[in-house]
C-alpha positions in Angstrom: 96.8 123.7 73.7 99.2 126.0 75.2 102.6 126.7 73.3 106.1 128.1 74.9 109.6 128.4 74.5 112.3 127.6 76.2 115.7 128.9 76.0 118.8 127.4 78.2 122.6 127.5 78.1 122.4 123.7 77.4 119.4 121.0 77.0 119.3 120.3 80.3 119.0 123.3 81.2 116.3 124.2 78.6 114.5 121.4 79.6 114.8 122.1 83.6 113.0 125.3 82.6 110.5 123.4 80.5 109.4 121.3 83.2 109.1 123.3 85.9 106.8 125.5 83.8 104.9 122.9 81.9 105.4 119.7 83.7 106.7 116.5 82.5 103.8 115.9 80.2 104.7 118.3 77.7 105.7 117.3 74.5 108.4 118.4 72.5 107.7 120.0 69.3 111.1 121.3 68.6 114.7 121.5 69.7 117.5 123.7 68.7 120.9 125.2 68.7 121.3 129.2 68.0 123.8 130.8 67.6 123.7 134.5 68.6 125.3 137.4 67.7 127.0 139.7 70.3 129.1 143.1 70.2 130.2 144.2 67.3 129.2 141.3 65.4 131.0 138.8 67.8 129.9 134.8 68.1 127.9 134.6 71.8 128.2 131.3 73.4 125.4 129.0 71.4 122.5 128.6 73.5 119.7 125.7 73.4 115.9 126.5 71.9 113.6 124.3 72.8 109.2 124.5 71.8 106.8 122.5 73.8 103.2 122.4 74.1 100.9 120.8 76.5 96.9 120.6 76.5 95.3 121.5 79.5 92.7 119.1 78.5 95.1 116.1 79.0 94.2 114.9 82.4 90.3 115.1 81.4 90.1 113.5 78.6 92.7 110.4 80.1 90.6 109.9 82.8 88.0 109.9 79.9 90.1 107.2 77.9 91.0 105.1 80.9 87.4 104.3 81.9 86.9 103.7 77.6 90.1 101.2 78.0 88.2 99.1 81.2 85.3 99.0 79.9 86.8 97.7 76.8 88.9 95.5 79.0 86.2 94.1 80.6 83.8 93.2 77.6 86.9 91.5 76.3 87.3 89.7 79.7 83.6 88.5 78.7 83.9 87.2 75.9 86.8 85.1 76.6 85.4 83.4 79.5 82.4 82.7 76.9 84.7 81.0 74.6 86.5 78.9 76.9 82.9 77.5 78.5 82.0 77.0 74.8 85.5 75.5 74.5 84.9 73.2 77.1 81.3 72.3 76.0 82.4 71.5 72.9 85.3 68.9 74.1 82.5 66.9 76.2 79.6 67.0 73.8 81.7 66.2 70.2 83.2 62.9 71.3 86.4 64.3 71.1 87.8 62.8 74.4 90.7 64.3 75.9 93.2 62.3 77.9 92.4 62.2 81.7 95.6 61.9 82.6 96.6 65.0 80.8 93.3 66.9 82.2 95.1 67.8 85.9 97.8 69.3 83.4 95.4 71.3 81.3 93.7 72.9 84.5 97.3 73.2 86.0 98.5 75.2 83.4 95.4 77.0 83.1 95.5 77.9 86.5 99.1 79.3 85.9 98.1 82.0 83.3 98.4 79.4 80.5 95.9 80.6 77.5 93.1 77.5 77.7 93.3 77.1 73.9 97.2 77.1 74.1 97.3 74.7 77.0 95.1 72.1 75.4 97.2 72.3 72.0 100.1 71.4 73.7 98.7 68.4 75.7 96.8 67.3 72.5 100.1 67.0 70.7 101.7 65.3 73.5 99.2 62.9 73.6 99.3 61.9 69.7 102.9 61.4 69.8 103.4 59.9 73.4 101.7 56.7 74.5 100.7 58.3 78.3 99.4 55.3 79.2 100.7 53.2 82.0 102.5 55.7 82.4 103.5 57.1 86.2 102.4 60.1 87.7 106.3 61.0 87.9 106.9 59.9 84.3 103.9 62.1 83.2 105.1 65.2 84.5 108.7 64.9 83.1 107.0 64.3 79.7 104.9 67.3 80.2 107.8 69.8 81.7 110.7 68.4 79.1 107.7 69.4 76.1 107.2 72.8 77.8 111.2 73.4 77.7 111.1 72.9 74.0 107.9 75.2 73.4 110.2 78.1 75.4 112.9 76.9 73.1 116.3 78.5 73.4 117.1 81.6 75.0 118.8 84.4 73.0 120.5 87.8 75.1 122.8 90.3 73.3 125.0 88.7 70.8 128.1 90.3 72.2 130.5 88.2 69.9 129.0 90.1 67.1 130.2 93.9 68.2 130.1 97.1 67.6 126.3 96.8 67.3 123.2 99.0 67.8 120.5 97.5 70.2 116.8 98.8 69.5 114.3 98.3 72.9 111.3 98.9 71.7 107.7 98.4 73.6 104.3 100.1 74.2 104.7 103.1 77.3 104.9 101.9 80.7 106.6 98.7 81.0 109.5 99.9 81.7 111.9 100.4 78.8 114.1 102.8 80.2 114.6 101.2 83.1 115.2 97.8 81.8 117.8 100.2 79.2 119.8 101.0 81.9 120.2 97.7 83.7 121.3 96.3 80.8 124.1 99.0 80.2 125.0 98.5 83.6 125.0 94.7 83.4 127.4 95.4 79.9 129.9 97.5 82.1 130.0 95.6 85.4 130.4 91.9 84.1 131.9 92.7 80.5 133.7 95.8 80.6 132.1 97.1 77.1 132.3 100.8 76.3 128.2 101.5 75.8 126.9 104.3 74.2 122.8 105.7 75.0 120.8 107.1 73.0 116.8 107.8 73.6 114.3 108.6 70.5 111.4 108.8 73.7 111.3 112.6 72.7 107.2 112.3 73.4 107.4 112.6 77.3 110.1 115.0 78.9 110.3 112.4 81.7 111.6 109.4 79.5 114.4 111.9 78.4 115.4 113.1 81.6 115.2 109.2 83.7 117.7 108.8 80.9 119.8 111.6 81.3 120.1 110.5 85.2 121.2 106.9 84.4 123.5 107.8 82.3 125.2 110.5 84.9 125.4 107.5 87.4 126.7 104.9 85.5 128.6 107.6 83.5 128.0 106.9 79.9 127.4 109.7 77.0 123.6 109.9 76.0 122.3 111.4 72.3 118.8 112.7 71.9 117.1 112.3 68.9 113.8 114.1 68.2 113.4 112.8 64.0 114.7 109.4 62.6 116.7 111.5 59.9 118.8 112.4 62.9 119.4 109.1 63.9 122.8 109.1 61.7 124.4 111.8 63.5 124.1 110.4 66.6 125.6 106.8 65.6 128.8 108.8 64.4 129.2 110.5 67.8 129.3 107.2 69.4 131.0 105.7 66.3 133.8 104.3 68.8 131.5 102.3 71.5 131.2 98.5 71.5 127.4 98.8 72.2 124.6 101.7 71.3 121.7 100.9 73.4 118.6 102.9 71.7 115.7 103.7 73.9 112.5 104.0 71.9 109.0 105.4 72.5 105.8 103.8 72.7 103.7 103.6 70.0 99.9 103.7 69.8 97.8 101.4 67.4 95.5 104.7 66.3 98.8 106.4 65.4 100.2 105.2 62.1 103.0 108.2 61.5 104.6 106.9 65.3 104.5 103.8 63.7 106.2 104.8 60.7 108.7 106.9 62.3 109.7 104.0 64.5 110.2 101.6 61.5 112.2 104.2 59.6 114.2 104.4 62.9 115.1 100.7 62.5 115.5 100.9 59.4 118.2 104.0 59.5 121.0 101.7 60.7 122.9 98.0 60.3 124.4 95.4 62.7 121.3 96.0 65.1 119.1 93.5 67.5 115.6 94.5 68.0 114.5 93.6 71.5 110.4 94.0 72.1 109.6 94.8 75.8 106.2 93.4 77.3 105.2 93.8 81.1 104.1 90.2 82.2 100.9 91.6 84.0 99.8 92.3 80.8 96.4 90.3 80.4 97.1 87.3 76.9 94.8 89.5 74.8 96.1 92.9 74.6 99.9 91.4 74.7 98.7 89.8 71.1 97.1 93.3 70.0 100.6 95.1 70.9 102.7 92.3 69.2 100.1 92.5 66.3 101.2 96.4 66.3 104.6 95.6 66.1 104.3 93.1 63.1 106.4 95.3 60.8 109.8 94.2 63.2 110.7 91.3 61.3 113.2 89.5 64.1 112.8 90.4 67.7 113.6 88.9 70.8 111.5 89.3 74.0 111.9 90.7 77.3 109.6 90.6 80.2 109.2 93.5 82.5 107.6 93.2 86.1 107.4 89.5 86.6 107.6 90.0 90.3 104.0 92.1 90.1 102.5 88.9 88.1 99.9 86.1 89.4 102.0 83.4 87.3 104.4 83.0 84.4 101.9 81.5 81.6 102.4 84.9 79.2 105.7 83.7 78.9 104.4 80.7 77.3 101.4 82.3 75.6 103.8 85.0 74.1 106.4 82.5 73.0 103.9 80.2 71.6 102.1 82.7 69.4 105.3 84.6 67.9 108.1 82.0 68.2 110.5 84.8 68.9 113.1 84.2 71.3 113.3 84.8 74.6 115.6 86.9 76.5 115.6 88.8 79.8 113.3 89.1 82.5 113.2 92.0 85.0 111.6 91.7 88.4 111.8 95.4 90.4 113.4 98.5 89.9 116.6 98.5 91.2 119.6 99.2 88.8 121.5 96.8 87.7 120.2 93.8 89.7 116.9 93.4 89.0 117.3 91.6 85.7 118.4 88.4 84.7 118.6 86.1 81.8 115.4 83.6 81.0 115.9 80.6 83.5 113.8 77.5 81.4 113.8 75.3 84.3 112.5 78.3 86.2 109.6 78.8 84.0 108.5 75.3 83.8 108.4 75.1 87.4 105.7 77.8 87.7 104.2 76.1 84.9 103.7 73.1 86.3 103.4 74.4 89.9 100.2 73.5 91.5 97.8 76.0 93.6 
């Protein structure tokens, strides 16, 4: 582990210095303001402290992890496909018979990225409470994508009528929070005129901060760092005049239960907040449960899905929304600030649903 400090006229600076020493895996240990003495006892201009270490072990032992996480990945894959052929086996052999003219639907859906076990719950239900048959092939399929829109239920953005506010993103690292944090700002400014405030408690990696920092140049909005959840205060009274605080948050490991508290003292710290939970949509069904499952202590949330354009199909949208019944919101679909993000189209997603291959 290798320790330094770093001493700028400002943060930025500071953390210029940081970087180019370190790198932008460093994390942050500490962050300051001094104030020194000069001549004859005279005030110097304040100047910014900040302590960082980074393990020189890092890249090893990731590389180490990542091969852990697909192999892990790829048992799970395993056991999955077991359960759905035992699934399957189970349907033909118990005299449980499932409709045939809801079975193209099943492998429709399937084929989509639709969970198996979900897909067939929601054609089972259909089937109790709708007489299918006789029905037309037509008719069928507007049964089948009018049930889908009320799975997906209604979709909730920002409640702007209900301002100022505080607006939490929170999400496990790399699916784009920051990102998707500054195309909403934008979005705010361009279509709504609202004065937004940023702040980022991603003090973990010196990259999060910085991306930051650079949108909020560019789109011209103040930004507040916050390195403890105690701090959190302070930074909500320097933007005490905006209409919206957008916080950006850091990912939090299942293994590490003080991140976790930290994050829910962090939410806790303030009122008149939404909670929004980011989760990339190539994200295979079972870890997207484990990361919601880490998240458990957020009592209302409202869902956002990152990189739909890099995804085979849209069934995690239905997996997700049928195993938390939170509310969806946005979805983003490439990088570009502010237009790749839009609200949850319904009619959109049941197409893909229902799309066949």
């Amino acid at each position: 582990m290798e320790v330094k400090k770093y001493i700028g006229e400002n943060t930025q600076d500071a953390l210029a210095k940081l970087k180019k020493d370190l790198g932008s895996e460093a994390v942050i240990l500490n962050t300051r303001t001094i104030r020194q003495k000069g001549f004859l006892g005279f005030l110097k201009k304040p100047v910014v402290e900040i302590i960082a270490a980074k393990d020189n072990s890092y890249k090893r032992n990731n590389k180490i992890k990542k091969e852990e996480n697909i192999t892990d990945i790829n048992n799970e894959l395993k056991v999955l496909r077991n359960l759905i052929e035992d699934m399957t086996h189970k349907f033909n052999n118990t005299g449980q018979v499932f409709n045939v003219n809801l079975e193209k639907y099943r492998r429709i859906l399937v084929d989509n990225g639709v969970d198996y076990k979900i897909a067939t719950s929601i054609l089972e239900k259909i089937d109790e409470q709708i007489s299918i048959k006789n029905k037309t092939e037509e008719e069928i399929r507007k049964i089948i994508e009018f049930n889908l829109k009320e799975y997906i239920g209604k979709v909730e953005t920002i409640d702007i009528k209900n301002i100022p506010k505080i607006v939490f993103l929170i999400g496990p690292t790399g699916v784009g929070k920051t990102t998707t944090l500054a195309k909403i700002a934008a979005r705010l400014i361009i279509n709504k005129n609202y004065d937004i405030g940023l702040i980022t408690t991603d003090t973990y990696r010196i990259a999060a901060v910085e991306q930051l920092k650079t949108y909020s140049e560019i789109l011209e909005l103040p930004v507040k760092v916050v390195y403890r959840s105690d701090e959190m205060y302070k930074a909500v009274a320097e933007l005490k005049s905006k209409d919206i605080i957008l916080v950006d948050t850091a990912g939090i490991s299942h293994r590490n239960e003080s991140q976790m508290e930290e994050t829910k003292k962090l939410l806790d710290s303030v009122n008149n907040k939404e909670v929004f939970l980011a989760l990339s949509a190539t994200t295979e069904f079972f870890t997207l449960k484990s990361i919601i499952e880490q998240y458990k202590f957020v009592k209302d949330y409202k869902i956002i899905f990152t990189k739909l354009d890099e995804a085979n199909g849209y069934g995690n949208i239905l997996n997700t929304k049928f195993y938390t019944d939170n509310p969806l919101s946005y979805f983003t679909t490439g990088q570009n600030v502010p237009d790749d993000i839009e609200k949850v189209n319904v009619k959109k997603v049941v197409k893909h649903l229902v799309k066949e291959n």
